[in-house]
N, C-alpha and C positions, 0 to 999 in steps of 0.2 A: 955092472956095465950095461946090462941089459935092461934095467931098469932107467938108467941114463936115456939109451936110447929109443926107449916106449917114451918118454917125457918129450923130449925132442920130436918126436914123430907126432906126438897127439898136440904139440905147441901151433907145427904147423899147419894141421890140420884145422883145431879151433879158431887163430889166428885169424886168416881174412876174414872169418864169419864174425869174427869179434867187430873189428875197423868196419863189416858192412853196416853193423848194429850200431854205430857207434855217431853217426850223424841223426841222432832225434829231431831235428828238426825238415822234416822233408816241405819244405815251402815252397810254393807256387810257382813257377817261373814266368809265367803268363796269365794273364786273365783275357775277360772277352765276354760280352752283352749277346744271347741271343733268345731269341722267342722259343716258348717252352709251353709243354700242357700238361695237367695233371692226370696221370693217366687210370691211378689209384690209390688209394686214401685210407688209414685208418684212425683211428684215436684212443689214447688212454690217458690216464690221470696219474702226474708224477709227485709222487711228495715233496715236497719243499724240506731241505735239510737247514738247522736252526746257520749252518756256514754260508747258503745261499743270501745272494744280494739281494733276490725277492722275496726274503722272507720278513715279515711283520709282524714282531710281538705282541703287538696292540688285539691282531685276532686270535692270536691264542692255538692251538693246537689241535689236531693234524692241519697242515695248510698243504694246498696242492694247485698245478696249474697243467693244462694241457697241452701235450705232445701229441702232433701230426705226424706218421711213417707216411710220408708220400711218393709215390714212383714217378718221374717226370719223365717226358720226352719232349727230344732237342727236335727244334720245326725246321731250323735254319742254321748255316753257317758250315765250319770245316764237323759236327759230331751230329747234322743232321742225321736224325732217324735213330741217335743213340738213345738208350733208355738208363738211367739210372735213379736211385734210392738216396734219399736224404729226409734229415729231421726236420721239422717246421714246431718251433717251440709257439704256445703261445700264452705269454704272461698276463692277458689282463690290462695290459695298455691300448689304448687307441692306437697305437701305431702298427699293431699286429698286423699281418699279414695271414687272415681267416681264407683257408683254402678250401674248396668242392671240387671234386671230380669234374671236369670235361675244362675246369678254368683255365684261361692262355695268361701267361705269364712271363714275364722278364726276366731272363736266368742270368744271375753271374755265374761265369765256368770257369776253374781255374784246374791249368793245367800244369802237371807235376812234369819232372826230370826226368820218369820213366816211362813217359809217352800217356799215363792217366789223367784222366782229368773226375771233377765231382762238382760240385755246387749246390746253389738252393735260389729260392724265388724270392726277388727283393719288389718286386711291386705287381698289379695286374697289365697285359695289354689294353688300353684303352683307345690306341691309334685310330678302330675305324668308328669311334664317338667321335674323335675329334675334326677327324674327316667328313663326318655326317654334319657336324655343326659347323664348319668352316665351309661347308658347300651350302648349305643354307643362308649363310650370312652373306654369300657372293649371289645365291639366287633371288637376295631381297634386293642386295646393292642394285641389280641390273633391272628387276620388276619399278621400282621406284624411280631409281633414276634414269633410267632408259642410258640414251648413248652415255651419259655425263659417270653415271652408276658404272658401266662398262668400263669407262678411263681409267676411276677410281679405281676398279679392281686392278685392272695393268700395271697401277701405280704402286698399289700396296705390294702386288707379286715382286716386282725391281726392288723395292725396299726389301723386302725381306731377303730376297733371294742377295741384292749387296751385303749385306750384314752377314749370312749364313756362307755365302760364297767368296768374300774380299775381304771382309774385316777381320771375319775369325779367322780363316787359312792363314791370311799374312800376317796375324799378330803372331801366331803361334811359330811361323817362320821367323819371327825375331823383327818384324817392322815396328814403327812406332804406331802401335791404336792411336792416340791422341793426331795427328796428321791425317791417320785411316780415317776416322770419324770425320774431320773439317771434309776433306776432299769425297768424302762420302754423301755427307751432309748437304756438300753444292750441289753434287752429279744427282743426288734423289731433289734435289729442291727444284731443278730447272725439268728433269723430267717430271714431273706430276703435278707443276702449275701452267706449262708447257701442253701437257695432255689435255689437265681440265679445262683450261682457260684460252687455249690454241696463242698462236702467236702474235698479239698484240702489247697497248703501252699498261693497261692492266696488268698482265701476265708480270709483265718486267717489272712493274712495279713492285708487287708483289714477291717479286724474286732477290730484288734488291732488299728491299726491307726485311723478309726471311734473314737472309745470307749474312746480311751485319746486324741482326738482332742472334741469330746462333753464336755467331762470332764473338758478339760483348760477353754473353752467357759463357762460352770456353775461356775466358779471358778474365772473366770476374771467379769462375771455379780456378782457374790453375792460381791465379792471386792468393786468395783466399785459403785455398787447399796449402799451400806453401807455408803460408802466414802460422795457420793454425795447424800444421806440422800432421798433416793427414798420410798417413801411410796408402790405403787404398786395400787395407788387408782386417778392416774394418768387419767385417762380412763371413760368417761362417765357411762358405761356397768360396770365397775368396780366397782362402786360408787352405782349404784342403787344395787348390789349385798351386798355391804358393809349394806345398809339398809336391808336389809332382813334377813343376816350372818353376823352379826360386830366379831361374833369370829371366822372365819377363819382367815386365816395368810396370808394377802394379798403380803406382800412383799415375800412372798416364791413361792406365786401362779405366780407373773412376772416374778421372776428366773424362773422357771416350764416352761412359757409360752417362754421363750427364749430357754433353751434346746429344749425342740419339737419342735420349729422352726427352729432351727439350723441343727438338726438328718440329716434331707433329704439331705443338701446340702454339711454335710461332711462326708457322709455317699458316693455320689458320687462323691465327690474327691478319697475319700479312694479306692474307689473299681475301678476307672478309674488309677490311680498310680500302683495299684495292678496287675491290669489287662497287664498296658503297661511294668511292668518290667518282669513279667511273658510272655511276647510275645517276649520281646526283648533276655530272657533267651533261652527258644524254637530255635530261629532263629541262636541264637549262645551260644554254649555251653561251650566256652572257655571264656565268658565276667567273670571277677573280680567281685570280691562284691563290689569295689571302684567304677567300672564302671558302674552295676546295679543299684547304688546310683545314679550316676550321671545322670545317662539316669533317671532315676525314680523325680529327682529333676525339669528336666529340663522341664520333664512333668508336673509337677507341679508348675514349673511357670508359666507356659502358661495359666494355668485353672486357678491360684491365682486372674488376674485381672477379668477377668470374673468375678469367681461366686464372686469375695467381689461385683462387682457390681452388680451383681443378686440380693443379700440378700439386699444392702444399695439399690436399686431400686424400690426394693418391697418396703420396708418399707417406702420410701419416696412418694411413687406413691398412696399409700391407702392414706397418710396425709395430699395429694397434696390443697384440701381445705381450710386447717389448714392453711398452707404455704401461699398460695393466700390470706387469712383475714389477717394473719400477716402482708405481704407485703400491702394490703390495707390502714393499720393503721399505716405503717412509721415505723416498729421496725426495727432495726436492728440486725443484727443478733449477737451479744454478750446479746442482751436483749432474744433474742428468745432461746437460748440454755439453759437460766436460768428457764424456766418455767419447771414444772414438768414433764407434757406430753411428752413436745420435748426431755427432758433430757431421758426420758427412752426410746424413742425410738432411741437414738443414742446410748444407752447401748445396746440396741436390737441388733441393725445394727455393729456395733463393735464386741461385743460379739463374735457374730457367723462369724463371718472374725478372728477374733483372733482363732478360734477352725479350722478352716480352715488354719490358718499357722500354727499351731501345726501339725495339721494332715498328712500334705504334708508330713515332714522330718521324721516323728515317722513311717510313710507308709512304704514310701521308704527305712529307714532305717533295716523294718523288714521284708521288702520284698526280697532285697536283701542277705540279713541274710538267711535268709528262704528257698531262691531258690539255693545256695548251699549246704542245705544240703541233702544228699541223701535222707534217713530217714525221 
Protein backbone atom coordinates (compact mmCIF):
# COMPACT_ATOMS: atom_id res chain seq x y z
CA UNK A 1 0.00 0.00 0.00
CA UNK A 2 2.63 2.16 0.72
CA UNK A 3 4.36 1.63 -2.22
CA UNK A 4 1.06 2.39 -4.11
CA UNK A 5 0.98 5.57 -2.53
CA UNK A 6 5.01 6.78 -3.12
CA UNK A 7 3.86 6.09 -7.00
CA UNK A 8 0.85 8.31 -6.70
CA UNK A 9 2.66 11.02 -4.82
CA UNK A 10 5.74 11.09 -7.26
CA UNK A 11 2.98 10.76 -10.38
CA UNK A 12 1.85 13.97 -9.21
CA UNK A 13 4.55 15.50 -8.65
CA UNK A 14 6.50 14.55 -12.06
CA UNK A 15 3.29 15.28 -13.93
CA UNK A 16 2.84 19.08 -14.49
CA UNK A 17 6.61 19.11 -15.26
CA UNK A 18 6.04 16.53 -17.78
CA UNK A 19 2.97 18.63 -19.79
CA UNK A 20 5.35 21.79 -19.11
CA UNK A 21 8.13 19.90 -21.28
CA UNK A 22 5.82 18.76 -23.40
CA UNK A 23 5.19 21.75 -25.92
CA UNK A 24 8.65 21.57 -27.94
CA UNK A 25 7.84 23.92 -30.10
CA UNK A 26 7.98 27.40 -28.22
CA UNK A 27 7.27 29.86 -31.43
CA UNK A 28 7.13 33.37 -31.66
CA UNK A 29 4.16 35.16 -31.11
CA UNK A 30 5.24 38.43 -32.35
CA UNK A 31 7.98 39.75 -34.34
CA UNK A 32 9.10 43.46 -34.86
CA UNK A 33 12.08 45.34 -37.09
CA UNK A 34 14.28 47.44 -34.90
CA UNK A 35 17.76 49.17 -35.37
CA UNK A 36 20.49 47.42 -33.58
CA UNK A 37 24.61 47.51 -33.15
CA UNK A 38 27.10 45.08 -32.66
CA UNK A 39 28.40 45.55 -29.74
CA UNK A 40 30.89 42.46 -29.62
CA UNK A 41 32.07 40.00 -31.82
CA UNK A 42 33.93 36.91 -32.05
CA UNK A 43 34.80 34.02 -34.70
CA UNK A 44 35.57 30.35 -35.11
CA UNK A 45 35.65 27.78 -37.79
CA UNK A 46 32.77 25.20 -37.84
CA UNK A 47 33.28 21.88 -39.58
CA UNK A 48 30.84 21.10 -42.17
CA UNK A 49 29.18 17.52 -41.35
CA UNK A 50 29.06 15.26 -44.53
CA UNK A 51 24.55 15.65 -43.38
CA UNK A 52 25.10 19.50 -43.84
CA UNK A 53 23.32 21.18 -47.06
CA UNK A 54 26.65 23.24 -47.43
CA UNK A 55 28.65 20.65 -47.59
CA UNK A 56 30.41 19.72 -51.24
CA UNK A 57 31.95 16.64 -52.11
CA UNK A 58 33.68 18.04 -54.96
CA UNK A 59 36.28 19.65 -52.25
CA UNK A 60 36.93 17.02 -50.40
CA UNK A 61 37.66 16.88 -46.64
CA UNK A 62 37.77 18.62 -43.65
CA UNK A 63 35.26 21.45 -45.13
CA UNK A 64 34.52 24.36 -42.71
CA UNK A 65 32.74 27.71 -42.72
CA UNK A 66 32.52 30.61 -40.18
CA UNK A 67 30.44 31.28 -37.19
CA UNK A 68 30.05 34.99 -35.78
CA UNK A 69 29.19 34.88 -31.47
CA UNK A 70 27.85 38.49 -31.74
CA UNK A 71 26.34 40.48 -28.68
CA UNK A 72 23.77 43.07 -30.10
CA UNK A 73 22.06 46.05 -28.66
CA UNK A 74 18.55 47.08 -29.30
CA UNK A 75 18.85 51.33 -30.32
CA UNK A 76 15.11 51.54 -30.60
CA UNK A 77 11.57 50.41 -30.01
CA UNK A 78 9.64 48.52 -26.85
CA UNK A 79 13.69 46.32 -25.79
CA UNK A 80 15.56 49.67 -26.32
CA UNK A 81 18.86 49.52 -24.46
CA UNK A 82 18.39 45.47 -24.27
CA UNK A 83 21.48 43.51 -25.03
CA UNK A 84 21.39 40.04 -26.26
CA UNK A 85 23.68 37.07 -27.81
CA UNK A 86 23.02 35.52 -31.17
CA UNK A 87 24.73 33.38 -34.00
CA UNK A 88 25.74 34.99 -37.38
CA UNK A 89 26.46 31.96 -39.54
CA UNK A 90 28.53 32.63 -42.47
CA UNK A 91 28.44 30.23 -45.54
CA UNK A 92 30.50 31.61 -48.19
CA UNK A 93 27.64 33.11 -50.28
CA UNK A 94 27.25 36.63 -51.38
CA UNK A 95 24.31 37.11 -49.51
CA UNK A 96 26.09 36.72 -45.99
CA UNK A 97 25.51 39.21 -43.71
CA UNK A 98 29.82 39.88 -42.73
CA UNK A 99 29.52 41.78 -39.35
CA UNK A 100 32.32 44.23 -37.37
CA UNK A 101 31.94 45.52 -34.20
CA UNK A 102 30.47 49.18 -33.86
CA UNK A 103 28.00 48.07 -37.21
CA UNK A 104 24.21 49.50 -36.89
CA UNK A 105 22.01 46.87 -38.05
CA UNK A 106 18.35 45.86 -38.82
CA UNK A 107 17.13 43.39 -36.14
CA UNK A 108 14.42 41.07 -36.47
CA UNK A 109 13.05 40.41 -32.76
CA UNK A 110 10.90 37.85 -32.04
CA UNK A 111 9.12 37.66 -29.04
CA UNK A 112 8.10 34.41 -27.10
CA UNK A 113 4.94 33.47 -24.78
CA UNK A 114 7.01 34.09 -21.83
CA UNK A 115 7.50 37.76 -22.15
CA UNK A 116 11.48 36.77 -24.06
CA UNK A 117 12.39 37.89 -26.87
CA UNK A 118 15.99 36.90 -29.31
CA UNK A 119 16.83 37.63 -32.80
CA UNK A 120 19.74 38.30 -35.26
CA UNK A 121 20.68 40.98 -37.99
CA UNK A 122 19.14 40.56 -41.40
CA UNK A 123 20.73 43.46 -43.15
CA UNK A 124 23.00 46.87 -42.45
CA UNK A 125 21.42 50.33 -41.59
CA UNK A 126 21.89 52.35 -44.56
CA UNK A 127 19.14 55.11 -44.06
CA UNK A 128 21.52 58.05 -43.49
CA UNK A 129 23.32 56.94 -47.10
CA UNK A 130 20.19 57.27 -48.41
CA UNK A 131 19.31 60.45 -46.90
CA UNK A 132 22.68 61.94 -47.73
CA UNK A 133 21.92 60.97 -51.38
CA UNK A 134 18.42 61.98 -51.79
CA UNK A 135 19.40 65.39 -50.18
CA UNK A 136 21.83 65.90 -52.88
CA UNK A 137 19.65 64.97 -55.55
CA UNK A 138 17.10 67.71 -54.31
CA UNK A 139 20.16 70.17 -53.85
CA UNK A 140 20.98 69.80 -57.53
CA UNK A 141 17.22 69.76 -58.69
CA UNK A 142 17.01 73.31 -56.95
CA UNK A 143 20.90 74.66 -57.97
CA UNK A 144 19.94 73.92 -61.66
CA UNK A 145 16.57 74.54 -61.99
CA UNK A 146 16.04 77.41 -59.64
CA UNK A 147 12.24 78.04 -58.98
CA UNK A 148 11.10 75.21 -61.80
CA UNK A 149 13.83 72.57 -59.69
CA UNK A 150 12.00 73.72 -56.43
CA UNK A 151 8.30 72.68 -57.87
CA UNK A 152 9.83 69.73 -59.10
CA UNK A 153 10.88 68.70 -55.81
CA UNK A 154 7.30 69.54 -54.17
CA UNK A 155 5.93 67.51 -56.83
CA UNK A 156 8.09 64.45 -56.28
CA UNK A 157 7.58 64.86 -52.15
CA UNK A 158 3.23 64.59 -52.95
CA UNK A 159 3.93 61.67 -55.06
CA UNK A 160 5.76 59.75 -52.96
CA UNK A 161 4.20 60.80 -49.91
CA UNK A 162 0.40 59.70 -52.07
CA UNK A 163 1.80 56.29 -52.61
CA UNK A 164 3.34 55.80 -49.09
CA UNK A 165 0.48 57.60 -47.26
CA UNK A 166 -3.12 56.64 -49.50
CA UNK A 167 -2.28 53.87 -51.54
CA UNK A 168 -0.61 51.57 -49.45
CA UNK A 169 -2.73 52.42 -46.05
CA UNK A 170 -5.92 51.97 -48.06
CA UNK A 171 -4.97 48.91 -49.99
CA UNK A 172 -4.18 47.18 -47.02
CA UNK A 173 -7.54 48.37 -45.46
CA UNK A 174 -9.10 46.32 -48.17
CA UNK A 175 -9.78 49.28 -50.85
CA UNK A 176 -9.41 48.45 -54.37
CA UNK A 177 -5.38 49.56 -55.47
CA UNK A 178 -6.51 49.50 -59.09
CA UNK A 179 -9.13 52.75 -58.37
CA UNK A 180 -6.27 53.80 -55.63
CA UNK A 181 -3.85 54.23 -58.47
CA UNK A 182 -6.39 55.92 -61.38
CA UNK A 183 -7.48 58.61 -58.70
CA UNK A 184 -3.93 58.78 -57.60
CA UNK A 185 -2.61 59.00 -60.95
CA UNK A 186 -5.11 62.23 -61.62
CA UNK A 187 -4.69 63.98 -58.20
CA UNK A 188 -0.37 63.73 -58.85
CA UNK A 189 -0.92 64.56 -62.62
CA UNK A 190 -2.73 67.95 -62.07
CA UNK A 191 -0.50 68.76 -59.11
CA UNK A 192 2.82 68.75 -60.64
CA UNK A 193 2.04 70.07 -64.33
CA UNK A 194 0.01 72.54 -62.24
CA UNK A 195 3.18 73.47 -60.16
CA UNK A 196 5.73 73.25 -63.12
CA UNK A 197 3.74 74.70 -65.80
CA UNK A 198 1.33 77.14 -63.53
CA UNK A 199 -2.08 77.52 -64.71
CA UNK A 200 -2.54 77.83 -68.29
CA UNK A 201 -3.88 76.08 -71.81
CA UNK A 202 -0.29 74.22 -71.99
CA UNK A 203 -0.56 72.94 -68.38
CA UNK A 204 -4.21 71.58 -69.45
CA UNK A 205 -3.15 70.19 -72.29
CA UNK A 206 -0.69 68.33 -70.92
CA UNK A 207 -2.91 67.09 -68.35
CA UNK A 208 -5.54 65.96 -70.46
CA UNK A 209 -3.27 63.95 -72.74
CA UNK A 210 -1.44 62.44 -69.36
CA UNK A 211 -4.72 61.42 -67.92
CA UNK A 212 -6.29 59.41 -71.09
CA UNK A 213 -2.87 58.13 -72.10
CA UNK A 214 -2.54 56.40 -68.15
CA UNK A 215 -6.03 55.53 -68.69
CA UNK A 216 -5.49 53.46 -72.12
CA UNK A 217 -2.34 51.95 -70.41
CA UNK A 218 -4.73 50.64 -67.18
CA UNK A 219 -7.25 49.49 -69.70
CA UNK A 220 -4.92 47.85 -72.17
CA UNK A 221 -3.07 45.96 -68.83
CA UNK A 222 -6.43 44.92 -67.04
CA UNK A 223 -7.50 43.40 -70.84
CA UNK A 224 -4.71 41.88 -71.46
CA UNK A 225 -3.81 40.72 -67.90
CA UNK A 226 -7.39 38.97 -68.01
CA UNK A 227 -6.76 37.53 -71.38
CA UNK A 228 -3.66 35.98 -70.42
CA UNK A 229 -4.89 34.77 -67.04
CA UNK A 230 -2.26 36.74 -64.99
CA UNK A 231 -2.47 36.05 -61.32
CA UNK A 232 -0.49 39.18 -60.04
CA UNK A 233 1.48 36.58 -57.70
CA UNK A 234 4.03 36.48 -60.31
CA UNK A 235 6.78 37.96 -58.14
CA UNK A 236 8.58 36.42 -55.28
CA UNK A 237 7.82 39.69 -52.80
CA UNK A 238 4.40 39.10 -54.16
CA UNK A 239 3.84 35.73 -52.94
CA UNK A 240 5.47 35.99 -49.44
CA UNK A 241 2.83 38.98 -49.22
CA UNK A 242 0.01 36.60 -50.42
CA UNK A 243 0.94 34.55 -47.23
CA UNK A 244 0.53 37.18 -44.88
CA UNK A 245 -2.81 38.99 -46.88
CA UNK A 246 -4.24 35.98 -49.11
CA UNK A 247 -7.30 38.65 -49.17
CA UNK A 248 -6.06 41.41 -50.92
CA UNK A 249 -6.71 41.42 -54.75
CA UNK A 250 -3.48 40.66 -56.10
CA UNK A 251 -4.31 41.05 -59.78
CA UNK A 252 -5.52 44.58 -59.21
CA UNK A 253 -2.43 45.42 -56.99
CA UNK A 254 -0.23 44.59 -60.60
CA UNK A 255 -2.65 46.71 -62.63
CA UNK A 256 -1.99 49.49 -59.60
CA UNK A 257 1.67 48.71 -60.02
CA UNK A 258 1.77 49.28 -63.88
CA UNK A 259 -0.17 52.61 -63.74
CA UNK A 260 2.31 54.18 -61.15
CA UNK A 261 4.95 53.02 -63.27
CA UNK A 262 3.74 54.29 -66.40
CA UNK A 263 2.48 58.17 -64.77
CA UNK A 264 6.15 59.59 -64.91
CA UNK A 265 6.84 58.58 -68.33
CA UNK A 266 3.61 59.80 -69.91
CA UNK A 267 3.13 62.29 -67.93
CA UNK A 268 6.60 63.62 -69.65
CA UNK A 269 5.66 63.11 -73.03
CA UNK A 270 2.47 65.05 -72.37
CA UNK A 271 4.00 67.92 -71.03
CA UNK A 272 7.08 67.98 -73.56
CA UNK A 273 4.28 67.78 -76.79
CA UNK A 274 2.43 70.54 -74.71
CA UNK A 275 5.29 72.54 -74.16
CA UNK A 276 6.69 72.22 -77.90
CA UNK A 277 3.28 73.16 -79.50
CA UNK A 278 2.82 76.07 -77.21
CA UNK A 279 6.47 77.25 -78.27
CA UNK A 280 5.90 76.72 -81.78
CA UNK A 281 2.50 78.78 -81.21
CA UNK A 282 4.46 81.81 -79.50
CA UNK A 283 7.03 82.04 -82.41
CA UNK A 284 4.12 82.04 -84.84
CA UNK A 285 0.86 83.22 -84.40
CA UNK A 286 -0.61 82.56 -87.70
CA UNK A 287 0.20 78.43 -87.57
CA UNK A 288 -3.30 76.43 -88.17
CA UNK A 289 -4.52 73.98 -85.68
CA UNK A 290 -3.63 71.43 -88.65
CA UNK A 291 -0.30 72.51 -88.46
CA UNK A 292 -0.01 72.77 -84.48
CA UNK A 293 -0.96 68.96 -84.82
CA UNK A 294 1.55 68.46 -87.01
CA UNK A 295 4.40 69.96 -85.53
CA UNK A 296 3.14 68.59 -81.99
CA UNK A 297 2.92 64.88 -83.63
CA UNK A 298 6.17 65.13 -85.10
CA UNK A 299 7.39 65.72 -81.78
CA UNK A 300 6.08 63.06 -80.56
CA UNK A 301 7.47 60.82 -82.70
CA UNK A 302 10.82 61.58 -81.89
CA UNK A 303 10.32 60.87 -78.07
CA UNK A 304 7.96 57.64 -79.08
CA UNK A 305 11.22 55.47 -79.62
CA UNK A 306 12.98 56.65 -76.79
CA UNK A 307 10.88 56.54 -74.02
CA UNK A 308 8.96 52.87 -75.22
CA UNK A 309 12.70 52.04 -74.87
CA UNK A 310 13.07 53.56 -71.61
CA UNK A 311 10.04 51.78 -69.96
CA UNK A 312 10.86 48.15 -72.01
CA UNK A 313 14.80 48.95 -70.61
CA UNK A 314 13.92 49.34 -67.31
CA UNK A 315 11.88 46.55 -67.03
CA UNK A 316 14.28 44.25 -68.81
CA UNK A 317 17.38 45.41 -67.06
CA UNK A 318 15.95 44.74 -63.17
CA UNK A 319 15.28 40.94 -64.77
CA UNK A 320 18.37 40.83 -66.40
CA UNK A 321 19.30 37.64 -64.05
CA UNK A 322 16.20 36.10 -64.70
CA UNK A 323 17.08 36.28 -68.55
CA UNK A 324 20.82 35.13 -67.91
CA UNK A 325 19.23 31.60 -65.85
CA UNK A 326 16.76 31.25 -68.61
CA UNK A 327 19.31 31.46 -71.31
CA UNK A 328 21.64 29.21 -69.00
CA UNK A 329 19.02 26.28 -69.13
CA UNK A 330 18.41 26.35 -73.08
CA UNK A 331 14.82 27.95 -73.08
CA UNK A 332 13.75 29.42 -75.67
CA UNK A 333 12.19 32.14 -75.97
CA UNK A 334 8.45 31.00 -76.92
CA UNK A 335 9.00 28.75 -73.66
CA UNK A 336 10.12 31.92 -71.77
CA UNK A 337 7.24 34.24 -72.55
CA UNK A 338 4.76 31.50 -71.17
CA UNK A 339 5.94 31.74 -67.65
CA UNK A 340 4.00 33.95 -65.48
CA UNK A 341 6.62 36.37 -64.38
CA UNK A 342 7.91 36.98 -67.81
CA UNK A 343 4.27 37.34 -69.02
CA UNK A 344 3.51 40.26 -66.68
CA UNK A 345 6.47 41.94 -67.12
CA UNK A 346 5.79 42.36 -70.90
CA UNK A 347 2.28 43.56 -69.86
CA UNK A 348 4.21 45.84 -67.82
CA UNK A 349 6.51 47.13 -70.61
CA UNK A 350 3.69 47.26 -73.28
CA UNK A 351 1.23 48.68 -71.27
CA UNK A 352 2.93 51.83 -70.65
CA UNK A 353 4.34 52.17 -74.36
CA UNK A 354 0.73 51.78 -75.36
CA UNK A 355 -0.32 54.83 -72.91
CA UNK A 356 2.47 56.64 -74.48
CA UNK A 357 0.98 56.34 -77.96
CA UNK A 358 -2.32 57.22 -76.80
CA UNK A 359 -0.90 60.05 -75.16
CA UNK A 360 1.28 61.59 -78.02
CA UNK A 361 -1.98 62.28 -80.44
CA UNK A 362 -4.85 63.05 -77.56
CA UNK A 363 -1.72 65.92 -76.50
CA UNK A 364 -1.30 67.21 -79.43
CA UNK A 365 -4.64 67.07 -80.49
CA UNK A 366 -5.69 69.33 -77.47
CA UNK A 367 -3.02 71.31 -77.59
CA UNK A 368 -3.55 72.48 -80.75
CA UNK A 369 -7.26 72.99 -80.12
CA UNK A 370 -6.31 74.90 -77.02
CA UNK A 371 -3.89 77.19 -78.37
CA UNK A 372 -6.34 78.82 -80.66
CA UNK A 373 -8.50 79.62 -78.69
CA UNK A 374 -8.40 83.14 -77.31
CA UNK A 375 -10.16 82.39 -74.04
Amino acid sequence: MKKILFALLLAVIITPTAFAKADPLNLPVRQSHAEGQVNEISEQEVQISHDDPLYNPAKGDPQFHTTQNVTYEVLEGEYKGSIFKAVNDLTGQIYDVHLKKGDKVMLLLKTYKDGTFDGYAIDFIRNNTMIIFGLLFGIGLILIGKLKGLKALISLVITVAAIFFILIPFTLQGYDPLWLSILISIAVTFVTIYLIAGFNKKALSAIIGTIIGVLCAAAIAYIVGKMGLLTGLSGENARILYINRPDLNFTHIFFASIIIGALGAVMDVGMSIASSINEIHQANKNATRIELFQSGMQVGKDIMGTMSNTLILAYVGSSLPLVLLFSLNNFTLMHIINFDFIAAEIVRSISGSFGLLFAIPITALVSSFLMHRKS
